[in-house]
N, C-alpha and C positions, 0 to 999 in steps of 0.2 A: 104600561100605564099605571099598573098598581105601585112600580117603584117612587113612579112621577110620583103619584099621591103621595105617598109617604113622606116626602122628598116636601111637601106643600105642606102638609099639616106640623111639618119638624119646624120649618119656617116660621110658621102664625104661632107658635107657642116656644119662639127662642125670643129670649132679652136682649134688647138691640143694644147693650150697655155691653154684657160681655161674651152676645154671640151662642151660647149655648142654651138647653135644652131649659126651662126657669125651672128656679130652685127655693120654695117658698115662695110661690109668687104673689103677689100684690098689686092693688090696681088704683091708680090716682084717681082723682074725680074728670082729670080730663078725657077717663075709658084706655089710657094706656098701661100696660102692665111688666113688669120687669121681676127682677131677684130681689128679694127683702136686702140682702146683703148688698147688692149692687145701687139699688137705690138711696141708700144710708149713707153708703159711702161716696155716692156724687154730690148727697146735700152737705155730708159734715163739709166738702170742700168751699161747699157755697155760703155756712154761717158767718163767714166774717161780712157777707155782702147784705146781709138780713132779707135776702130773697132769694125765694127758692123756684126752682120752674123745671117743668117735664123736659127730659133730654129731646124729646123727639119737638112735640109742638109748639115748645118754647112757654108754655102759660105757666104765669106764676101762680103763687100762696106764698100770703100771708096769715095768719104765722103758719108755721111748717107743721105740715098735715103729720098727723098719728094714723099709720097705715097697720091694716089686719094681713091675715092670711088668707086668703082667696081659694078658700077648701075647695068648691068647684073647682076651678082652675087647675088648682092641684092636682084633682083627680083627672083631670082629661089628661097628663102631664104624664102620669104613672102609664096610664091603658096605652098611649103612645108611646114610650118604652117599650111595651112589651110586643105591643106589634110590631114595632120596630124591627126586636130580636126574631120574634117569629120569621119575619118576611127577609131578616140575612140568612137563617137558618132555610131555611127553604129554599131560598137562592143557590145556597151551597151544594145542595141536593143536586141540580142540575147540571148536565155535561156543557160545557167549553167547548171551544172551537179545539183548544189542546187536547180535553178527555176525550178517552173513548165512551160512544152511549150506546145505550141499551137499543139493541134490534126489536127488541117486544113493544117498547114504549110507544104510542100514537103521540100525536102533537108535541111539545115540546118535554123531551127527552131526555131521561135519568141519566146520571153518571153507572157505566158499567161497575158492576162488584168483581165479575169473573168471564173469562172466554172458554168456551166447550170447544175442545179441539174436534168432537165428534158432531157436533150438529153446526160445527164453523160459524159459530153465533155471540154476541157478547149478550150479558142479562144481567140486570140492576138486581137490590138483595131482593126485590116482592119477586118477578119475574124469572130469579132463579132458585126459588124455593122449591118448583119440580123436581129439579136435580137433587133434591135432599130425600124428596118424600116417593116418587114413585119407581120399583123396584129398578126397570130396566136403565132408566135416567142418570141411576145414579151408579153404574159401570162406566159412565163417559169420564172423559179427561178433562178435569178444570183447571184452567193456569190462569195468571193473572190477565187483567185486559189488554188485549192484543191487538191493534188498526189492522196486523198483519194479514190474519184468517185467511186470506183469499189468496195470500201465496200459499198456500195449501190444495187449491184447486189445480187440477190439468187442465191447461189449455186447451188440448184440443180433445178432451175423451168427457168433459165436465164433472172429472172425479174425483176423488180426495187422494193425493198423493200421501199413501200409505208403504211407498214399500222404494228403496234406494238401489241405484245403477251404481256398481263401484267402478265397474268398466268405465261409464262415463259419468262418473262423480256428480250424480245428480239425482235427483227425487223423482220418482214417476209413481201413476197410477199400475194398477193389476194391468188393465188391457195394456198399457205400453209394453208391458215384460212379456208380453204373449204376442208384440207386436213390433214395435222398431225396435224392443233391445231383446229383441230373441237371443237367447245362447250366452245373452252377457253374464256377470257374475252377479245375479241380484240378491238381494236380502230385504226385508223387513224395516222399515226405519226404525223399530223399536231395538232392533237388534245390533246396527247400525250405530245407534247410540249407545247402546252397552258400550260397543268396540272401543266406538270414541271416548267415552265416557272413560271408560279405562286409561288409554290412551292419557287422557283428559288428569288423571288422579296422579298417573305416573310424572306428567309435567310438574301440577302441582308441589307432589312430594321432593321432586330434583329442586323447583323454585324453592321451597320450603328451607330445602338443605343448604340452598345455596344462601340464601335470609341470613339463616344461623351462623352459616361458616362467614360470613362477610360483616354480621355484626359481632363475634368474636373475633374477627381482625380489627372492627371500629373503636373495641372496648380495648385489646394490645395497642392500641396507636394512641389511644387516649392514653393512656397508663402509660405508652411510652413519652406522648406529653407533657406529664405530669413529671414524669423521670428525667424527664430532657429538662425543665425548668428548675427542678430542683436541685440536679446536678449542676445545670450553669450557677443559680443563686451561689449557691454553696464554692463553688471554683473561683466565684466574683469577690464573693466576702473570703475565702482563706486569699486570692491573690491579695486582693487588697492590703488583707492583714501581710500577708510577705513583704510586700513591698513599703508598706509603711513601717516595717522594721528594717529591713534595706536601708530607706532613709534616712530611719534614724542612726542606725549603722553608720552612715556615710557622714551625717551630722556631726556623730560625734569623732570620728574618727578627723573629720575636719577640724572640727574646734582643739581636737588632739594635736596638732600638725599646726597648729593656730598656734599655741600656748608653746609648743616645743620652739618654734623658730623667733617668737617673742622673748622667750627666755635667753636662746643663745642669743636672738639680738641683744637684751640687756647686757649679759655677759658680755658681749664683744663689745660695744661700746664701752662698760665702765674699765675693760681693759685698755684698750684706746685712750678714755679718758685721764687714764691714772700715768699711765707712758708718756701724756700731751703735757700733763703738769710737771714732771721729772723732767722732761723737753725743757718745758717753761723756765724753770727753775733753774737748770745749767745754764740757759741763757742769761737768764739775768746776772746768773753771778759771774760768767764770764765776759758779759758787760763790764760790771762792776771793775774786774781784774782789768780790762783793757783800760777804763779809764784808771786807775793807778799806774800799770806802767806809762801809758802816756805823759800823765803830769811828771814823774818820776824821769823820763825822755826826756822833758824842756828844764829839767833843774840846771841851773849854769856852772854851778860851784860845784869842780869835779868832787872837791873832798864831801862836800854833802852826798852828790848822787853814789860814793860810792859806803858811805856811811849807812843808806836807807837801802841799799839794794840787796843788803841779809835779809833785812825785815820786812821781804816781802812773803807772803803767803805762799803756801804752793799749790797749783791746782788740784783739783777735786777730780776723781775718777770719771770718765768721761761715763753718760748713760748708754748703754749699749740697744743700737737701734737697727743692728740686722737683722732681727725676726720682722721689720714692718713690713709686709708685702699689701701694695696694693691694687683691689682690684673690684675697681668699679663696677657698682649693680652685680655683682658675680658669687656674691658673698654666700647667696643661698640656690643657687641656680640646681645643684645638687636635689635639694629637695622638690622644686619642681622640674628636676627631671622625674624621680623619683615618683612623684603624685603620676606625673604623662604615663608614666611606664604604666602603674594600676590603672589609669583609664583606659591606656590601648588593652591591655587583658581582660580589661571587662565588658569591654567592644567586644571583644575577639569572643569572649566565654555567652554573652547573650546573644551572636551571630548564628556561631554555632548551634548552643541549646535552644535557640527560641524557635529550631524546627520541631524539637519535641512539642511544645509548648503547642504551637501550630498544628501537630499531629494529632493528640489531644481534642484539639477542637473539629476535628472534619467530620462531614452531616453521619447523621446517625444512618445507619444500612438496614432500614426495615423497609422500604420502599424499592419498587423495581429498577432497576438500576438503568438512566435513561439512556435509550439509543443513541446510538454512531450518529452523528447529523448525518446531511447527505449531502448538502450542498458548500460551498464556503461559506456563504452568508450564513449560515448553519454554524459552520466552523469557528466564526468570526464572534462569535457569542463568547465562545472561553479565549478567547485572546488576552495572553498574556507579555505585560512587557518583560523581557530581559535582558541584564548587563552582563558582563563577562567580569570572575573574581579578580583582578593583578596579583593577588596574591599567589592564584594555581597556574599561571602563565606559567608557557616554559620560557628561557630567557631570549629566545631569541622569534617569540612573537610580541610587537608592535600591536598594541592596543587603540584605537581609536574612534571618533563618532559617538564619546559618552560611553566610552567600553563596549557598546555594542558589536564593533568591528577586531577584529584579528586577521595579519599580515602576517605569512610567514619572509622572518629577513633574514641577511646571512652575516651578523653583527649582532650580537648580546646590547639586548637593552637594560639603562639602568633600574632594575629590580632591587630591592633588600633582597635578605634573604627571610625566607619565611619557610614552614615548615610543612604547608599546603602547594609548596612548588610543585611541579611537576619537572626531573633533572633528567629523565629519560628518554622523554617521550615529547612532539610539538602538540602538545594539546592546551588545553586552560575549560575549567567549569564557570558556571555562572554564577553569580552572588546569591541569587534570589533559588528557593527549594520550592519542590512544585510535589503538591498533593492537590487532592479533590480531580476536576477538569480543566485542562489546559490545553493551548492551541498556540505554537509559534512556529514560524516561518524561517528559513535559511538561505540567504540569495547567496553564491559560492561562486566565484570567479577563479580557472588555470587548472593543474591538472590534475586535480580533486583531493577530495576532505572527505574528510569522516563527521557525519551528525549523528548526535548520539544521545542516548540519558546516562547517567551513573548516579550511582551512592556515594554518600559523602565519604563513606573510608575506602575509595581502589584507595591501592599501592601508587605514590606519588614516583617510588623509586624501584630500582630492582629489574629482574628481567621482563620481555616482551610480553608472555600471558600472566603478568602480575598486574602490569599497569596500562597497557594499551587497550582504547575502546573498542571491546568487545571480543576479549580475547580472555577474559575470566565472566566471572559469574556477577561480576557485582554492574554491569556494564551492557547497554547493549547499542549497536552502532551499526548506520546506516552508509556504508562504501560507494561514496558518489565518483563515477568516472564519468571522463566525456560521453559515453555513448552506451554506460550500462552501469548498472548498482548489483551491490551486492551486501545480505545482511548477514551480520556476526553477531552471537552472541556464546560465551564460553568456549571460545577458540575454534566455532562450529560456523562453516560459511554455508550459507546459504543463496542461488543464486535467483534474482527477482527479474521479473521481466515489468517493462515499463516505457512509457513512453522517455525519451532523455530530456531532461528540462534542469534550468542554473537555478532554479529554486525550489526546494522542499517543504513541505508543511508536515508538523508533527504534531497528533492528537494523543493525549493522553488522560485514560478514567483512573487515576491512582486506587480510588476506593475499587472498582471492577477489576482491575487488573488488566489494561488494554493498553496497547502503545502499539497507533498506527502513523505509518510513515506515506507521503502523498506526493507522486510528481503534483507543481501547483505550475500550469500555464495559463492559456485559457478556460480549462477544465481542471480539475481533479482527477487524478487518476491512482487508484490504494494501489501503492506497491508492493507492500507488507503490514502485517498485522498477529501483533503478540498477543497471548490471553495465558496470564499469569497471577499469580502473588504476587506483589509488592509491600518488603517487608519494612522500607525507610522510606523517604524522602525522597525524592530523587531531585535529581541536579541539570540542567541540560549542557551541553559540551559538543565543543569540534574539534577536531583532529587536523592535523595536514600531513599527507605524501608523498605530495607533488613537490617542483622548486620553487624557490624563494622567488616570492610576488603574489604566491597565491593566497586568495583573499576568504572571508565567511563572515557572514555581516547576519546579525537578525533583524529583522528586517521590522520596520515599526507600521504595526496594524491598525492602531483607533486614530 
């Protein structure tokens, strides 16, 4: 009720203009009263109308009243403030349905200050001023306000559960331990919590350690972030700069190759042209000579014609015209063969190196290195496409399907020659190098192949464990027969057991050092599994054993 009041008297002395408490207040002649400020500025809005009137009862004036300060008014304005504060502060004072309150207090009830574990009591600060002043009071134990208390009582003894069952991990009074937990391992709660308490420290200090070691891993991850960005910046602006000297390189080297075939064009031409006029010119004067002797032919009178037929001229050395060869559009063919030749070698030179390049950039190894999937759909995450090189076919696999397929035939296909062949052996690698994680697939038809990884430098030629997969070090290959496998690596067989299935799946973590090998049917089944170094690239590759038809296809997964 007293709030209600407060709540009434805040009402009758607030300015219906701007709602709050008045401020300098002042009072019309109609008995209504407002904010000096507030009133002023409702009328300056009304001077243009030259009438003025009370926001509330509508009554004018004329002319516009010269209002005071309403000192009374004022002062009921202040004492109502201050009551105001008094009676939030007071309010404050009182316990909530949330606080815990005072057990001493009658009627309505302080906010507790402290809970005495020993008199299972809560006491506001007047209330708990015993526990300060008189001697035995103040041995009890005060903790903060606690609803708790009264899990502290036994149930069924109505005592204070002072003392712990470890046998049955649980708090009992004196009479229980002399009573349903006779013989158990009892102790003291206070002591109890020592244990814990220790217990309790030793957790802490392990959390603690662990805080420390896990934000000195946060601050190396940082800093290796900081290292990872700067080193890319830095790789982006010198690539950059490489390759736009490259281009320019290639620029000028063009405009070189430009100017040289321009030049011999002029040259040939004006040689051409000079031969055309020498051409030109014997003709005309062997024109000329034919009409003489013609006219000379129709003279009638033998004594003339043989009179004038000393006096003829004699011919002019004929121009000699066997150097002309001609040979359409061919003139400079030389040179763009010449330019093709540099292109295919710089094909060939950025094929090659751009696995370095590629090597280079694979993720940084500060991070645990992620699990084996488990599943395909798992597996199917690092699926990667692959084509087979033409280049490292041996000559008598049959390429097909976009390179992804290889046939062994028994007829040499037409190949180049290239220096990546393989002349020993029926095998062929893939175009594409595989680092980081990868996952492809081998579906293999007739009387089996070899799937396999290598490096880019095995031996192309030379004896059996120089070049055949899995029969040196640089190589490891998977021996699929009809009805069992078998794995090689450095000339070492190893034999695997497995379910037999015409398709293979090969997992490899390059950065870990893992390459597993997977019957793939309806399930997955690990046949084998390497945990090594990997100190290049690697290549993926099939072999064949068996006779001509047998097939190895990899097999397209996205």
């Amino acid at each position: 009720m007293a709030q209600q009041g407060v709540q009434l008297d805040r009402e009758s002395f607030s300015c219906s203009i701007c709602l709050d408490l008045l401020k300098d207040p002042v009072t019309t002649s109609c008995g209504h009263s407002y904010c000096m400020n507030c009133i002023k500025s409702h009328w300056d809005e009304e001077d243009g109308k030259k009438l003025h009137s009370c926001p509330q009862c509508r009554q004018s004036f004329t002319p516009r009243p010269v209002l005071l300060k309403n000192t009374m008014l004022a002062a009921l304005v202040e004492e109502l403030k201050k009551t105001g504060l008094q009676a939030a502060a007071a309010d404050h004072c009182y316990a909530g349905p949330e606080d815990v309150a005072c057990d001493v207090c009658t009627g309505r009830r302080r906010k507790a200050f402290k809970s005495c574990l020993v008199c299972l009591a809560s006491y506001c600060e007047k209330h708990l001023q015993p526990h300060y002043d008189v001697p035995p009071l103040k041995k009890h134990k005060l903790v903060e306000p606690s609803k708790k208390l009264q899990e502290n009582i036994c149930s069924r003894h109505d005592e204070v559960m002072k003392m712990f069952c470890r046998t049955d991990q649980q708090f009992i009074c004196y009479l229980c331990s002399v009573d349903d937990h006779r013989g158990h391992d009892t102790v003291s709660a206070e002591a109890e919590r020592t244990e814990r308490q220790r217990e309790l420290e030793g957790s802490r200090l392990n959390i603690q350690q662990r805080i420390q070691d896990r934000e000195k891993d946060v601050k190396l991850l940082h800093q290796e972030v900081e290292a990872v960005n700067l080193s890319a910046d830095e790789a982006v602006e010198d690539s950059e700069k490489i390759f736009t000297q490259l281009i320019r390189l290639l620029e000028n080297r063009s405009s070189d190759v430009k100017q040289q075939v321009r030049f011999q064009q002029k040259r040939e031409v004006s040689r051409v042209k000079e031969l055309q006029e020498k051409l030109e010119q014997e003709i005309a004067e062997l024109k000329r000579k034919d009409a003489e002797l013609k006219l000379l032919s129709h003279t009638e009178d033998h004594n003339q014609f043989l009179h004038n037929y000393p006096s003829l001229s004699p011919l002019s050395e004929s121009t000699d015209s066997t150097g002309i060869d001609i040979r359409p559009l061919r003139y400079f063919e030389d040179v763009t063969a010449a330019v093709s030749e540099v292109r295919d070698k710089l094909q060939d030179v950025l094929r090659d190196q751009w696995t370095n390049v590629s090597l280079a950039g694979t993720e940084v190894d500060v991070l645990l290195s992620q699990p084996e999937p488990k599943t395909r759909a798992g597996f199917l995450r690092y699926s990667c496409d692959i084509t087979l090189d033409p280049n490292t076919a041996y000559t008598d696999l049959l390429l097909s399907e976009g390179n992804r397929k290889a046939t062994l035939m028994n007829e040499h296909q037409s190949y180049s020659r290239h220096t990546d062949r393989f002349t020993g052996c029926f095998q062929v690698l893939s175009r594409e190098s595989l680092t980081g994680r990868c996952y492809w697939e081998v579906e293999w038809i007739g009387g089996g192949v070899f799937v396999a990884v290598s490096y880019k430098n095995i031996s192309r030629t030379g004896y059996i464990h120089e070049c055949v997969f899995g029969c040196n070090d640089k190589s490891w290959a998977l021996r699929c027969d009809k009805n069992s496998f078998t794995f090689r690596y450095n000339n070492i067989t190893a034999p695997v057991s497995g379910p037999p299935s015409s398709r293979v799946g090969v997992y490899l973590d390059h950065t870990a050092g893992v390459l597993s090998f997977y019957s793939v049917s309806e399930t997955m089944t690990l046949l084998h599994r390497v945990q090594t170094s990997f100190t290049q690239p690697l290549y993926a590759g099939v072999g064949f054993f068996g006779p001509n038809g047998d097939t190895a296809e990899f097999c397209k997964l996205k």
